[in-house]
C-alpha positions in Angstrom: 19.3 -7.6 -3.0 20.2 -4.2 -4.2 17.1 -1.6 -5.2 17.5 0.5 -8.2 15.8 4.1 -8.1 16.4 6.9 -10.7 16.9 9.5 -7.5 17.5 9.1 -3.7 16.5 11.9 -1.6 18.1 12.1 1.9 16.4 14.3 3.7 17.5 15.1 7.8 14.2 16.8 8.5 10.5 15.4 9.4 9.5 14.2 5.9 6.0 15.0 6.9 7.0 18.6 7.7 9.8 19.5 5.2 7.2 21.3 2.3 10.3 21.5 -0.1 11.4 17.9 -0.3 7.6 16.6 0.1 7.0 18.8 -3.3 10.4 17.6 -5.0 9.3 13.9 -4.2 5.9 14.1 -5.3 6.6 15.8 -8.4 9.3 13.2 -9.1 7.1 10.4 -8.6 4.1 12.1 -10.7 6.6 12.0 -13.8 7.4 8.0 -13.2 10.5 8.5 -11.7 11.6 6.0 -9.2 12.4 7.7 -6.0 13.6 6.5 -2.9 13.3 8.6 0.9 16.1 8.1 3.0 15.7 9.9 6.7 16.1 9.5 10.1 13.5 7.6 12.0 10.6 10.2 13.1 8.3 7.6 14.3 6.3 9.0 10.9 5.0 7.7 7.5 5.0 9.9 4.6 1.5 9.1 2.5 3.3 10.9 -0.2 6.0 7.7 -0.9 5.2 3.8 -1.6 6.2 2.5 2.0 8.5 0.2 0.3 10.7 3.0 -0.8 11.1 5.0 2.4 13.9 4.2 4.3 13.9 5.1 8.0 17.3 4.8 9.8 17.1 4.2 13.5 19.5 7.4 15.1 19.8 9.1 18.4 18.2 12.5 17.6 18.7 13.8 21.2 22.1 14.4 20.4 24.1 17.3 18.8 23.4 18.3 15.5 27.1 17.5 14.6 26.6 13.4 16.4 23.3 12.9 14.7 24.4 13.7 11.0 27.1 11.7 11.7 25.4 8.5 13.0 22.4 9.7 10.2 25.6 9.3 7.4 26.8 5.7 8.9 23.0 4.9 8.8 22.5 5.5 5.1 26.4 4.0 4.2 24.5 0.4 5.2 21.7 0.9 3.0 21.7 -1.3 -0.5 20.3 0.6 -3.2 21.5 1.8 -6.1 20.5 4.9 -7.9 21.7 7.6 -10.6 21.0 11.1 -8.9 21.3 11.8 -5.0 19.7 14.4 -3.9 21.0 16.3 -0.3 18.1 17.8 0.9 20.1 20.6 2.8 23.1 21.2 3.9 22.8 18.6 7.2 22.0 16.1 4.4 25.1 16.3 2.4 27.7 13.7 4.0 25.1 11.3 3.8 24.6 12.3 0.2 27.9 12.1 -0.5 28.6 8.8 0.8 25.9 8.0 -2.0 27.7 9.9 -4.6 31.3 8.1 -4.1 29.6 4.7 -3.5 27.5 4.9 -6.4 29.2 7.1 -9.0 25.4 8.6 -8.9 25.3 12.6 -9.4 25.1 14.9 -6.4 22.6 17.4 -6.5 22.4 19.7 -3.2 19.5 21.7 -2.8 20.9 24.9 -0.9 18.0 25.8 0.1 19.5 28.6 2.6 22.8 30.0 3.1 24.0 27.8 5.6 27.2 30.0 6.7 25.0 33.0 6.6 22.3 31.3 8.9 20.9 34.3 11.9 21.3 31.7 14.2 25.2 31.7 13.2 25.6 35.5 13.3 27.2 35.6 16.8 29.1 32.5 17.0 32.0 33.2 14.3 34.3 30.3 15.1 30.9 28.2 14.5 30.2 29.9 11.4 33.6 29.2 9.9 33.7 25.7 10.5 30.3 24.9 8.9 31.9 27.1 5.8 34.6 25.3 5.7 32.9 22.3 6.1 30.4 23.0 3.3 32.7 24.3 0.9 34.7 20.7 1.1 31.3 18.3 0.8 30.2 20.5 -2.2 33.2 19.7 -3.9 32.1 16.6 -4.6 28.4 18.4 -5.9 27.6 17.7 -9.7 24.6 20.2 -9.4 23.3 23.1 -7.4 20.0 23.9 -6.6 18.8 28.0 -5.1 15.4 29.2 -4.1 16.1 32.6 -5.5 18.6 34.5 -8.0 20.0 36.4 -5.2 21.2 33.3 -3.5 22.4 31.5 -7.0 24.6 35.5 -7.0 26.0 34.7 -3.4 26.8 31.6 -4.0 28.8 31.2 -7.2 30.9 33.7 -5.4 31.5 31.5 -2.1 31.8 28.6 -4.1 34.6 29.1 -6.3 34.7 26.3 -8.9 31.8 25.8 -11.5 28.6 24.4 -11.1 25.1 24.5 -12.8 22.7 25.7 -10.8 18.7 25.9 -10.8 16.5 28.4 -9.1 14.0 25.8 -7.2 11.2 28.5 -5.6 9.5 27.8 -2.3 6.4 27.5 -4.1 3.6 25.6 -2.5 0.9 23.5 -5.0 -1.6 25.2 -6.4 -4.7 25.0 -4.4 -8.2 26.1 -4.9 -9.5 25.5 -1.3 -12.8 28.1 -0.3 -12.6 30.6 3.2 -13.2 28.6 6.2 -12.7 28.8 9.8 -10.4 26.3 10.9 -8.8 29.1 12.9 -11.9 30.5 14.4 -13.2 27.3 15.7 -9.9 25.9 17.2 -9.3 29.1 19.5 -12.8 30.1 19.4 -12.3 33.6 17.8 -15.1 36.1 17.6 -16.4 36.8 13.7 -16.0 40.5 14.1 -11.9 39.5 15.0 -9.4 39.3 12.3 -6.9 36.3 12.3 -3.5 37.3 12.2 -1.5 34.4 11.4 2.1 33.5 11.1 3.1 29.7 10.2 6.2 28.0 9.8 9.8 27.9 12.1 9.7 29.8 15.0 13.1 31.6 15.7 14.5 34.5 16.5 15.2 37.3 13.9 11.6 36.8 12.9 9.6 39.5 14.6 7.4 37.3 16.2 8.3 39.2 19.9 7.2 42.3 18.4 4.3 40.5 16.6 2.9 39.2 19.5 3.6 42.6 21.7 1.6 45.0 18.5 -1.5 41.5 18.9 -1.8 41.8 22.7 -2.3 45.5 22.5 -4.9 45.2 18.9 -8.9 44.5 20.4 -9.8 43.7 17.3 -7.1 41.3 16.1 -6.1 37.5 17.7 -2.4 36.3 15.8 -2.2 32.5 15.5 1.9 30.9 15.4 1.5 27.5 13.5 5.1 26.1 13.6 7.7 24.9 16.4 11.8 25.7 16.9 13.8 26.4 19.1 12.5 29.8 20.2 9.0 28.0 20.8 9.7 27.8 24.1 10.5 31.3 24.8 7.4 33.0 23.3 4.9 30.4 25.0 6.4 31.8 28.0 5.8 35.6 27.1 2.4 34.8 26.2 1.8 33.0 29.6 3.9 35.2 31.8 2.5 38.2 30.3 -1.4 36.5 30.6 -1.9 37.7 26.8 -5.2 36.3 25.6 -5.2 36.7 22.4 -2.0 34.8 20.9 -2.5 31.0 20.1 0.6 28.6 19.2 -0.5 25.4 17.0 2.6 23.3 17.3 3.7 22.0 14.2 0.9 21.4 11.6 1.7 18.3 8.6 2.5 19.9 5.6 -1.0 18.0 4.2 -3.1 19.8 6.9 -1.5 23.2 6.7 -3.3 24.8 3.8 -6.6 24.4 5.5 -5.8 26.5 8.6 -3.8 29.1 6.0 -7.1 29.7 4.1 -8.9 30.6 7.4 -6.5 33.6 8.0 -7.3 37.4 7.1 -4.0 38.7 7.2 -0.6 36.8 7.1 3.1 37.9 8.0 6.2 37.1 7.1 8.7 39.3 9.2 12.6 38.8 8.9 14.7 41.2 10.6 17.6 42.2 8.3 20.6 41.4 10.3 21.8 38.4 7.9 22.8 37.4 4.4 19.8 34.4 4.8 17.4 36.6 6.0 18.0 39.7 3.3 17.6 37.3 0.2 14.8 35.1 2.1 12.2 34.1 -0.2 10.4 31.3 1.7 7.5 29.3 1.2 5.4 30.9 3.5 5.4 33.6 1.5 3.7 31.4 -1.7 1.7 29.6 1.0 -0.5 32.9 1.7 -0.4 33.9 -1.9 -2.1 29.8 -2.8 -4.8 30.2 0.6 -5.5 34.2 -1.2 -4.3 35.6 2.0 -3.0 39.4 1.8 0.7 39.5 3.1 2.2 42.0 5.9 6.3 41.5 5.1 9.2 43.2 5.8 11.1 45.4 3.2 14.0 42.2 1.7 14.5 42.6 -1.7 13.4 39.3 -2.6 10.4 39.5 -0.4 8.9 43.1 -1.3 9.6 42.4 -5.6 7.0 40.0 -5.3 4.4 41.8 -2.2 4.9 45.5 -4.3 5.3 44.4 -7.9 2.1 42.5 -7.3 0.5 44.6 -5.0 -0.4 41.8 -2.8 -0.2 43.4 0.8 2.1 45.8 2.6 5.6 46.0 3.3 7.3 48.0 6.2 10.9 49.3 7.0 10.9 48.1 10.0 9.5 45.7 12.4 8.3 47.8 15.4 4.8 48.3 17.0 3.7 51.7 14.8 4.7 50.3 12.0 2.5 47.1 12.7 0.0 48.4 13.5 -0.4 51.0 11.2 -1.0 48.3 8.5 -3.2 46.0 10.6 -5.3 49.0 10.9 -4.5 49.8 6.9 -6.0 46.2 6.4 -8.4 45.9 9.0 -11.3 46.8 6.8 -13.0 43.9 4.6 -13.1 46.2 1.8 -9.3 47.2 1.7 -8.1 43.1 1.9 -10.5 42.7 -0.7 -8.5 44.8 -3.1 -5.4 42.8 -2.4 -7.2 39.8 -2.8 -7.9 40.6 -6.7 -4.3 41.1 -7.2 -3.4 37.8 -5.8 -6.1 36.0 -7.8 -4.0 37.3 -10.8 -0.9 35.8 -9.9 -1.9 32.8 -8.0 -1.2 30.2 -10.5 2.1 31.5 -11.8 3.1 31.4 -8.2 2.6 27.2 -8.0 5.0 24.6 -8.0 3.5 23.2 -10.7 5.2 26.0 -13.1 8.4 24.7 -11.9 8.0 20.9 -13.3 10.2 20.9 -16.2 13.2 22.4 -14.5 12.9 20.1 -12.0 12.8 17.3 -14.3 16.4 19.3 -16.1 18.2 19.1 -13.1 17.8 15.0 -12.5 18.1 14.7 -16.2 
């Protein structure tokens, strides 16, 4: 018997860890839409989805990328549901979508949420590069709708992809939340009162400053820098740290999306560092960003455009050039002082609630219209 849903959303991430298609689902389901969860089988259970309409499929994720979407889109070809919008969550979501879409006659919506050919991870391997362009350019062919995180990327893209589509500017914008100072942070790594709590949270991967982060921590007494995430340069940093017997850098793991904001509110000063050496990482605008604006956390970025319109518009935290040691430190020791954060802290209280997901309901509900 087949099930009917108003939207499928096949996501290839964690669905307890992916913050954008937990808040698309949600916000769907809060308006009565009938949604269904298609991913591979994490060994996890979303609270945020009726059991009955999340749909694990049993793949080999020890494989290549490449193998698993493929077994992931042979998966979700044997599932019996009908719907009227399929939603790829990304760009390692699409064939599955699409086998949707053709099967169906349902419309394709692909959430871009990056841009994939442009990924830093892609910058060096150029045959690698083109065949993921390539490849992209042929699924979204068969995309009805397109969904951006920022203006710059909706620019870029209605270049790269040559015939028309509609698209939506989708932020990275967390819930708005309302949750008081603790100190989650302080207790788990047992860090002095009189320390600040650096913190940076989300994938950890190279081309995000976190080797120079963790350098500019281990010579700052008065500073301890927390890494709440996991990726594949996890590995490499844990190694530093240990190699280099730092004592005052902490990794987390990955953190559920549900559990994050607690530990986010507990920080004094957050980062979000992209070096600018790709077309992904210039027009970032990502949700950790919003995540430190929601937990009233002043914000040490780099200089993106994206980024540094809303950290110096809003005059929510610092921005620098460049990621190297002086320039670090210079504005941990800028913001060291209760009295200075506090500042920054008015400023975000200001824009706090224009910066929630929440403001972005009824374009959400446009686009699966």
């Amino acid at each position: 018997m087949k099930k009917n849903y108003d939207v499928i959303i096949i996501c290839f991430t964690n669905p307890t860890l992916d913050a954008r298609a937990i808040n698309i689902t949600k916000t769907l389901i809060k308006y009565d839409r009938k949604v269904a969860l298609v991913t591979p089988d994490y060994n996890v259970e979303p609270e945020y989805i009726d059991s009955n309409d999340y749909y694990p499929c049993a793949i080999n994720l020890d494989q290549s990328t490449h193998k698993a979407q493929s077994e992931f889109t042979k998966a979700v070809k044997k599932l019996k549901l009908d719907t009227k919008h399929v939603l790829a969550s990304d760009y390692y979501s699409l064939s599955a979508a699409k086998s949707i879409k053709l099967k169906k006659r349902a419309k394709f919506v692909y959430d871009s949420r990056e841009i994939y050919s442009q990924l830093n991870s892609l910058k060096d391997r150029h045959l690698a590069r083109k065949l993921l362009e390539f490849r992209e350019k042929y699924l979204v062919s068969y995309v009805n709708k397109m969904i951006v995180t920022a203006e710059e990327d909706e620019k870029y893209l209605k270049k790269h992809f040559t015939h028309s589509l509609k698209y939506s500017v989708i932020k990275n914008l967390p819930p708005e939340s309302n949750l008081e100072k603790n100190n989650s942070l302080r207790e788990k790594f047992n860090i002095a009162k009189d320390k600040l709590v650096l913190l940076y949270q989300g994938w950890v991967l190279e081309g995000r400053g976190l080797d120079i982060l963790i350098d500019t921590t281990k010579d700052t007494e008065r500073a301890e820098l927390v890494i709440i995430g996991d990726g594949n340069y996890l590995k490499t940093l844990k190694e530093k740290v240990s190699n280099e017997n730092i004592s005052n850098v902490h990794f987390t793991g990955f953190v559920p999306y549900s559990d994050l904001a607690k530990f986010t509110v507990s920080a004094d000063i957050g980062f979000v560092l992209f070096e600018d050496n790709s077309i992904s990482y210039q027009n970032a605008l990502p949700n950790k960003l919003f995540e430190f604006i929601q937990a009233r956390v002043p914000v040490i970025t780099t200089n993106q455009k994206t980024i540094s319109k809303v950290v110096v518009d809003n005059q929510i935290g610092i921005t620098i050039d460049k990621i190297e040691r002086k320039s670090l430190i210079d504005s941990i020791i800028e913001m060291s002082s209760k009295e200075a954060r506090e500042l920054y802290i008015q400023n975000i209280e200001k824009i706090k609630k224009q910066y929630s997901y929440e403001t972005q309901e009824v374009e959400i509900l446009k686009v699966f219209s």
